[in-house]
C-alpha positions in Angstrom: 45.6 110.4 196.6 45.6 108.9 193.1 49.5 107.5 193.5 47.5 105.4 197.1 45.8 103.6 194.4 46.8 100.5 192.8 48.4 100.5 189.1 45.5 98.7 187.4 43.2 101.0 189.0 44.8 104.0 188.1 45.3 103.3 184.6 41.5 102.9 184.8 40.7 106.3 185.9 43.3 107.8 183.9 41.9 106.3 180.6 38.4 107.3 181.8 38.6 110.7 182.8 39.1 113.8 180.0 41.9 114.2 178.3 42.4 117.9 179.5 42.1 116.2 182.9 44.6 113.4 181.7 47.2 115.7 180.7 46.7 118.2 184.0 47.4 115.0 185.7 50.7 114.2 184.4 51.8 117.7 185.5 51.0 117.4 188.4 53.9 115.4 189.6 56.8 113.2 188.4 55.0 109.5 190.0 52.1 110.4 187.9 53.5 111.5 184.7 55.4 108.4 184.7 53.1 106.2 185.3 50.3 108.0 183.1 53.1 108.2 179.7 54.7 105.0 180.1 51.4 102.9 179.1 51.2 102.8 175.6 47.3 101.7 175.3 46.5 104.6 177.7 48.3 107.2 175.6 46.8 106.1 172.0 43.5 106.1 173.2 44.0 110.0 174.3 45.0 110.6 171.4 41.9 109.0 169.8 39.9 111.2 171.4 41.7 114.2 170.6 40.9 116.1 167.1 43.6 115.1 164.6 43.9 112.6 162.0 44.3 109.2 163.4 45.7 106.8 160.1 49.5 105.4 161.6 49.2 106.6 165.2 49.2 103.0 166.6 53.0 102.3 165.3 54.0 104.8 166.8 56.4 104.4 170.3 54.8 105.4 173.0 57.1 108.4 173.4 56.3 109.5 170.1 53.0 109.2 171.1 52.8 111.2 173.9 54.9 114.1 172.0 51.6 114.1 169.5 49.6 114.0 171.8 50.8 117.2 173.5 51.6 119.5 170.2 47.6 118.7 169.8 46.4 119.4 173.1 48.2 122.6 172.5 46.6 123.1 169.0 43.1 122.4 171.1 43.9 125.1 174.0 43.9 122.4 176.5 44.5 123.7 179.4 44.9 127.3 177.8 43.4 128.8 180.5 45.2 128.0 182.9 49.0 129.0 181.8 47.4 131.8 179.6 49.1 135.4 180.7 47.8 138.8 180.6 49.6 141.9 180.2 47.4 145.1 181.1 48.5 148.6 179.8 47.0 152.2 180.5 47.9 155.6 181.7 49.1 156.8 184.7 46.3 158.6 186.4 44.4 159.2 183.4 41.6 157.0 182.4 41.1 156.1 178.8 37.6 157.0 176.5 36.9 153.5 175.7 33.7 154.6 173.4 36.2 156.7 171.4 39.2 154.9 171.3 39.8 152.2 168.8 41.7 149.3 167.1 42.8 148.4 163.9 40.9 145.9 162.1 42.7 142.5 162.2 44.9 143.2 159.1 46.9 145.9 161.4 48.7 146.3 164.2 47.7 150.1 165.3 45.4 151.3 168.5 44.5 154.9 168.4 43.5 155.9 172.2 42.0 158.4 173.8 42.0 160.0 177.4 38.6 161.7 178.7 38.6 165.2 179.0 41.9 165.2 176.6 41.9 166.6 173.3 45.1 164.2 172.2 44.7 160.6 170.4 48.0 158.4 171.6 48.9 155.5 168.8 49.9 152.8 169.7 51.7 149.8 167.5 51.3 146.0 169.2 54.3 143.9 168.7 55.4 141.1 169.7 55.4 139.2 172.9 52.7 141.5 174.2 54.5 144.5 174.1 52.4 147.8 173.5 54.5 150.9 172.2 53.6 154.8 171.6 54.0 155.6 168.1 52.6 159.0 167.8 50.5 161.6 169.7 48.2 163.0 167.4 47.3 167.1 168.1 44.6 168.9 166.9 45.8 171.9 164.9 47.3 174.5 166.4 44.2 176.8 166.0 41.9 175.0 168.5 44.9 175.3 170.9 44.7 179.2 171.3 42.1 178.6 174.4 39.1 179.4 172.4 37.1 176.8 173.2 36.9 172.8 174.5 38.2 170.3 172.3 36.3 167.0 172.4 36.9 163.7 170.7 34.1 161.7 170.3 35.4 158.7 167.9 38.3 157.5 166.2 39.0 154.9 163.8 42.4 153.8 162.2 42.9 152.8 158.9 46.3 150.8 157.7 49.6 151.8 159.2 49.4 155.4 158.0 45.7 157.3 158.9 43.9 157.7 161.4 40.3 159.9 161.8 39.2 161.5 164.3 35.5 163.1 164.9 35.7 166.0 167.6 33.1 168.5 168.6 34.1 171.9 169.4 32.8 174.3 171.7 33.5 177.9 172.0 34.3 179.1 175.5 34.0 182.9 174.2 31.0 185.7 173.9 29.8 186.7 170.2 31.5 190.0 170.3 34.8 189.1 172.1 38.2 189.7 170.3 38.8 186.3 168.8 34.9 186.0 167.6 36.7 186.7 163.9 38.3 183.4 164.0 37.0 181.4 161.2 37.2 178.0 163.7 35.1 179.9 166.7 32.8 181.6 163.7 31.9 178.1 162.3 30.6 177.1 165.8 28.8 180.0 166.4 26.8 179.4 163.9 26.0 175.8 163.9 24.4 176.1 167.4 25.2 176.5 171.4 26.1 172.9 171.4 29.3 173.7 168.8 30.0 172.5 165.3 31.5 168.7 164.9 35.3 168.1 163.1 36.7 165.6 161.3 40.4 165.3 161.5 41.9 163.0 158.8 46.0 162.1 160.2 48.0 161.0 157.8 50.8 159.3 159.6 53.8 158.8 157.6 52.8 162.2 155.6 55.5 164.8 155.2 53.9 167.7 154.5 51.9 167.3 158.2 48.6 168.5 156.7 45.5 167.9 158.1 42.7 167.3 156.3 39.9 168.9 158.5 35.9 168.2 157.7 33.1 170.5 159.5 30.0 168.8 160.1 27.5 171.8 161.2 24.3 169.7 160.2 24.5 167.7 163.3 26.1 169.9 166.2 23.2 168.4 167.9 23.3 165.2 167.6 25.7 162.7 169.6 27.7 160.3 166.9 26.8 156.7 167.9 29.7 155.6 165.1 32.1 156.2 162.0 33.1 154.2 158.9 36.0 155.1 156.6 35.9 153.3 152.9 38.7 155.4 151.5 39.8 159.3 152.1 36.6 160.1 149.6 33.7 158.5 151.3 32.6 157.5 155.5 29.9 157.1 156.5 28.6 158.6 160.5 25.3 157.2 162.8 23.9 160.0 164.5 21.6 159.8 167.3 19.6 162.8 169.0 20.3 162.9 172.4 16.6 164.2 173.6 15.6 161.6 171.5 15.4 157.9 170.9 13.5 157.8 167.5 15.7 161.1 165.9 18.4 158.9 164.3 20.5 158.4 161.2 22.8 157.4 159.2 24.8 160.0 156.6 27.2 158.8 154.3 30.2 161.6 152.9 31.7 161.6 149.5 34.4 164.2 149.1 33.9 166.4 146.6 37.2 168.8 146.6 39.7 169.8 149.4 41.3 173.6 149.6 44.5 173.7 151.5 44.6 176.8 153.6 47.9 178.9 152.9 48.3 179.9 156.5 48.2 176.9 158.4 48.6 172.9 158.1 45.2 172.5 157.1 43.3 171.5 154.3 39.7 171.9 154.5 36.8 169.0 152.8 34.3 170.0 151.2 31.7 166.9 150.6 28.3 166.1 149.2 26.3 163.6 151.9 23.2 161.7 152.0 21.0 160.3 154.3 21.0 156.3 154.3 18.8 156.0 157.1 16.3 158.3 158.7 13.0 159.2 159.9 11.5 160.0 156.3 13.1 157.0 155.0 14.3 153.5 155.8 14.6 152.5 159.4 16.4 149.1 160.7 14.4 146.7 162.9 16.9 147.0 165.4 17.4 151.0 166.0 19.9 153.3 166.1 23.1 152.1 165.2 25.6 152.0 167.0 28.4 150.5 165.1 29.3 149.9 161.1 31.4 148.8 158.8 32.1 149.4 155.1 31.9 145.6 153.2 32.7 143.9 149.8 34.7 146.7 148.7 32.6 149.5 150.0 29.3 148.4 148.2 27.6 147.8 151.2 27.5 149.2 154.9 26.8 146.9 157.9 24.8 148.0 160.5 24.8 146.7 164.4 22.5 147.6 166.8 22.3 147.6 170.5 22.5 143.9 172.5 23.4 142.2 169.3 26.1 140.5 168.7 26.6 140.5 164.6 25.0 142.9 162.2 21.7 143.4 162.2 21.3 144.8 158.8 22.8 145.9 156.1 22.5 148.4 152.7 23.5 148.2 149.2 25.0 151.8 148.5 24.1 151.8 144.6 20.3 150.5 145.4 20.2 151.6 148.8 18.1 148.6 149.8 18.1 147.6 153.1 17.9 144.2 154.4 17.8 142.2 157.5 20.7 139.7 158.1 18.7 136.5 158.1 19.1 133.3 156.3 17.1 130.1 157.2 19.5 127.2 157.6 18.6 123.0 158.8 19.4 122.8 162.0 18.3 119.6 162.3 15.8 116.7 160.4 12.6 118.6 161.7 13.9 122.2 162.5 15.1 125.1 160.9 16.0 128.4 161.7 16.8 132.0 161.2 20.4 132.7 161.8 22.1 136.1 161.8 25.8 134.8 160.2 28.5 136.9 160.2 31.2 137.8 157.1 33.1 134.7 156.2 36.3 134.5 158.7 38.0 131.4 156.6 37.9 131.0 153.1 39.5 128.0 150.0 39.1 128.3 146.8 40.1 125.0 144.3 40.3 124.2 140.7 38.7 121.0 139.9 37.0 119.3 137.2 32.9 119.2 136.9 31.2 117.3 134.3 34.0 117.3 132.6 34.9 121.0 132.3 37.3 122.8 134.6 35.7 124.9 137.5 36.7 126.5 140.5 35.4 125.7 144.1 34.8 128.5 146.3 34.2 127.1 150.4 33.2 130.1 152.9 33.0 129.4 156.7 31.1 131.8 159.4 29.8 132.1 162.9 26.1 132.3 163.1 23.5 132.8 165.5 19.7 131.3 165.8 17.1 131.8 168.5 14.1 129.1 168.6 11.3 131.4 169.2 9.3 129.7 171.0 11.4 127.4 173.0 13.2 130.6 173.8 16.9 129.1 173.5 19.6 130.3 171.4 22.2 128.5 169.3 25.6 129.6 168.6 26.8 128.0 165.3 29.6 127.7 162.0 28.5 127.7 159.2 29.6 126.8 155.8 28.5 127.6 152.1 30.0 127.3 148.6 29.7 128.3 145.4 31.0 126.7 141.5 31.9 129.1 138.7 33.7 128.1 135.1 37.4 128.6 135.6 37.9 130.6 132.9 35.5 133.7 134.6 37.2 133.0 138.2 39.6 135.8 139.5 41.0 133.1 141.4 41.4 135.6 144.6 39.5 134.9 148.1 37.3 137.7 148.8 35.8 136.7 152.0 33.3 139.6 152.3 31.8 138.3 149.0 31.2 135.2 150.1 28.0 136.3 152.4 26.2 137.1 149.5 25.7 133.4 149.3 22.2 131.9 150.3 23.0 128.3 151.0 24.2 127.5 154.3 24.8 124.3 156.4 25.9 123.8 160.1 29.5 122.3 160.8 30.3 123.0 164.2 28.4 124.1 167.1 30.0 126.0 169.3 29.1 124.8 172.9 29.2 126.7 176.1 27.6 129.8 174.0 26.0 132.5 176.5 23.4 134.8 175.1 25.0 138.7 176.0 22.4 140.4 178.2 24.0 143.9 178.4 23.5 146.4 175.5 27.1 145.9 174.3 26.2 142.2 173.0 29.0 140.2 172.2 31.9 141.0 170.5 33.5 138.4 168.1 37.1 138.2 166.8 38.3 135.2 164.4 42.0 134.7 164.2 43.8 135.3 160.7 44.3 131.2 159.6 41.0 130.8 161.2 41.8 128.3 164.1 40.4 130.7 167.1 37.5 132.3 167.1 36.7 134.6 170.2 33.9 135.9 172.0 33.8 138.7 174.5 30.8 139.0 176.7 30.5 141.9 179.0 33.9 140.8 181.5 34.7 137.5 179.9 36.3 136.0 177.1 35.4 132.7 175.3 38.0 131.5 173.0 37.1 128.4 170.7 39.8 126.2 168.7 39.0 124.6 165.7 40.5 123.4 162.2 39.0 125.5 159.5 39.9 123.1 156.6 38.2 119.7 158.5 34.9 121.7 159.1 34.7 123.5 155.8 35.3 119.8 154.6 32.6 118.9 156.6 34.9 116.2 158.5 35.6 113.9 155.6 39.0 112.7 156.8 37.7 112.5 160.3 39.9 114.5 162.1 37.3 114.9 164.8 36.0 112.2 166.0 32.3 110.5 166.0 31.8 110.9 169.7 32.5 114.6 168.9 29.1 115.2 166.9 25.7 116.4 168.1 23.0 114.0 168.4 20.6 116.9 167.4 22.2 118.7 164.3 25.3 116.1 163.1 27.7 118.9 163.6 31.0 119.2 165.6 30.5 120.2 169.2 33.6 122.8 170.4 34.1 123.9 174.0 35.5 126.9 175.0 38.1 128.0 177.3 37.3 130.9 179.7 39.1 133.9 180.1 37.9 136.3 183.2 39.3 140.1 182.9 37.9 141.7 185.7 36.9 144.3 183.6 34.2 145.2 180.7 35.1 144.0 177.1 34.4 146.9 174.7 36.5 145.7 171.3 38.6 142.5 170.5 40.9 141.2 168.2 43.5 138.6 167.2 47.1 139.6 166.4 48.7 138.0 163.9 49.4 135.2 166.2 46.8 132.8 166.5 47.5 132.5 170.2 47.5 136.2 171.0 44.3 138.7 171.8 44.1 142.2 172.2 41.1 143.6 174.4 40.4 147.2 174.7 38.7 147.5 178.4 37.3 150.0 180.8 40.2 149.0 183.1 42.8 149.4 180.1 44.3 147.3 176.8 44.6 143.7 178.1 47.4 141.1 175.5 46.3 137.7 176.5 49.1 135.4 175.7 46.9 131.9 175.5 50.3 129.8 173.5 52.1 127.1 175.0 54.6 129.5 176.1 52.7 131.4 178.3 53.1 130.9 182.6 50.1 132.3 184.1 51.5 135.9 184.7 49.5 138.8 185.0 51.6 142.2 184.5 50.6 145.8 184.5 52.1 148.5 182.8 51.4 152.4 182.7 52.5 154.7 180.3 53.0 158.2 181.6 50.6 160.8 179.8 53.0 163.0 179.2 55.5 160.9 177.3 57.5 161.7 174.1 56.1 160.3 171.1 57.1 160.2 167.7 
């Protein structure tokens, strides 16, 4: 229909329509990618309106122009979700324990799964390309394998390329005076209580001596474990939650105090002093139980999420044990500001420069933030930027990202359009990719992924390499849209690879790789591993 119109014309709509549009057009067929790359005018001015810095661009040839034009549309996702590819991997006729599997944070590679009404962990390495391999299949010890009782694991979390912790709760399946009542594992759940005793399991991968460093947890054989946070193999931290109820909850941290290895088996057992954090004589969070946390700034704090939000709630100082809400009032606009919930820094610089004449150092944090007007009722998705000047001579000189939220000042430098407000109790679930030019959203079956250059915002645009048109009448700030990413199934973590263009998605219908690069054709392939496989 569009080759029926006359050149002039079709110059015109080409120039006037988007430049995702543009470029969708010149694959569309050969007439129309010749016609729509061969006019040099047209060309330069989509590259105008594409984010990148402009100084030179008009001397270019018009090939040359369209070649920089495409490596940026690909640096912007155009057209990302379209190609992107997904490559979904579970088990074959085994379904996997979302709420206690787990993956790595974004510094690793590892996913530690787990199958219901399986007392095994599976881990997994991601590599390359998409591909998903077993690395190991983690067993309880030997003891709990004797059929005295049910083996269940309620969380796991992995830590580097070498441990991985796993909370279980056992239940004995045998009478008080039957012949294995002696055994020391079946005697520790007696007595805790009807409902069993809870286990720790601390896996050292790459270990030779295959110990296990096992941690009993009688205090709460009641309670269900929302959570678990490992700082180091001396202190976690665990949110418990009564399951009768709603207002019983806390939050227990664990330092190890000595470990005896047991002479008979692989086991060495933890023995630990613990403290309640949160409680029902103590502090309580706005928010409720928690239901997920995180050690941060080298294990001085802990951050706490609660149910339906999307970034902490609050967090806690672990030498003052002060707890505080995760609120900072930023400008939004000339008349307005806000309370914004902001995240830990994703992208971080750090300069040496000169200030009134002495040498100082530059430190430029950026993060995602959220604001709800109150009484408009509308919320704002946001990145944010703050810095901070020392003397040079008392800088480290090394980016510590999770430091950089203890700063108060904050200004808005980008606004992340299409932003929908999570209405299930999961909220949303972010993921910023290492170099910081994708940051990701998951809410409830979809996926949001945002491109951006780290260094222009930070820099609050001053080489304009987005473009005028590109800022919000309201706030100043640079508007981003989103590609969407449907996975037809519900989104319970997510995380980047170490390619900026990959995503891993841990999902009630299995562990989804999007591919969104250049490279990727649009595939969708499903893989199944088989649950009894030999592992490493």
């Amino acid at each position: 229909m569009l080759l029926e119109l006359p050149p002039e014309l079709l110059l015109l709509v080409l120039k006037n329509t988007s430049t995702p549009a543009y470029l969708q057009a010149t694959a569309a067929c050969r007439a129309l990618y010749e016609v729509a790359t061969s006019c040099h005018s047209l060309v330069l001015h989509h590259v105008y309106q594409t984010p990148g810095v402009v100084t030179g661009v008009h001397s270019l040839e018009t090939k040359e122009l369209f070649q920089l034009l495409i490596k940026r549309s690909f640096r912007q996702l155009y057209g990302a979700e379209f190609r992107a590819s997904c490559k979904a991997y579970g088990f074959e006729s085994q379904e996997i324990d979302v709420q206690a599997s787990s993956l790595a944070p974004s510094e690793d590679t590892n996913l530690a799964l787990v199958v219901k009404g399986q007392p095994d962990v599976f881990l997994f390495h991601a590599e390359d390309e998409g591909s998903i391999s077993p690395r190991a299949r983690l067993k309880v010890p030997e003891q709990y394998e004797q059929q005295l009782g049910v083996m269940e694991v309620l969380k796991t979390t992995v830590c580097g390329e070498r441990d991985v912790y796993v909370l279980c709760r056992f239940t004995p399946n045998i009478d008080e005076d039957g012949p294995d009542a002696d055994h020391p594992f079946v005697q520790q759940a007696l007595q805790s209580s009807h409902n069993g005793t809870v286990v720790l399991f601390h896996f050292e991968i790459q270990s030779s001596d295959h110990h296990i460093r096992t941690c009993y947890l009688p205090d709460h054989s009641e309670y269900e474990a929302l959570a678990i946070a490992v700082a180091d193999r001396d202190m976690f931290a665990i949110s418990w939650q009564h399951p009768r109820d709603n207002h019983d909850f806390e939050v227990v941290l664990y330092n190890v105090t000595d470990e005896v290895p047991d002479k008979d088996t692989n086991i060495i057992e933890i023995s630990y002093d613990s403290s309640s954090l949160i409680d029902e004589s103590g502090q309580r969070p706005v928010g409720g139980p928690v239901i997920d946390l995180s050690f941060n700034d080298r294990s001085s704090q802990l951050l706490y999420y609660h149910r339906a939000q999307t970034l902490y709630g609050s967090y806690q100082h672990l030498t003052t044990f002060d707890l505080h809400r995760n609120t900072s009032r930023v400008r939004f606009s000339s008349s307005l500001s806000l309370l914004f919930s902001i995240s830990i820094p994703f992208f971080g610089t750090h300069r040496t420069t000169s200030r009134d004449g002495n040498p100082a150092c530059n430190w430029r944090y950026l993060s995602f933030g959220i604001a709800k007007h109150r009484e408009e009722n509308w919320t704002v998705a946001c990145l944010l930027k703050s810095e901070a000047f020392c003397r040079s001579y008392n800088c480290g000189h090394v980016l510590n990202l999770e430091r950089g939220r203890r700063l108060q000042g904050w200004t808005i430098v980008g606004h992340l359009c299409g932003y929908q407000v999570p209405t299930s109790s999961l909220g949303g679930i972010i993921a910023a990719s290492p170099r910081g030019t994708r940051i990701a959203m998951a809410n409830w079956n979809t996926i949001y992924v945002w491109a951006l250059e780290p260094n222009a915002l930070i820099g609050e645009n001053s080489d304009d390499f987005y473009r005028p048109s590109s800022r919000s009448e309201s706030t100043g700030a640079v508007e981003l849209h989103p590609i969407v990413l449907p996975l037809e199934a519900v989104c319970f973590k997510l995380r980047f690879l170490e390619n900026e263009d990959e995503l891993l998605a841990l999902t009630d219908r299995g562990v989804m790789h999007w591919d969104i690069s250049p490279l990727a054709k649009g595939e969708k392939t499903i893989y199944h591993w088989p649950y009894n496989c030999s592992l490493a």
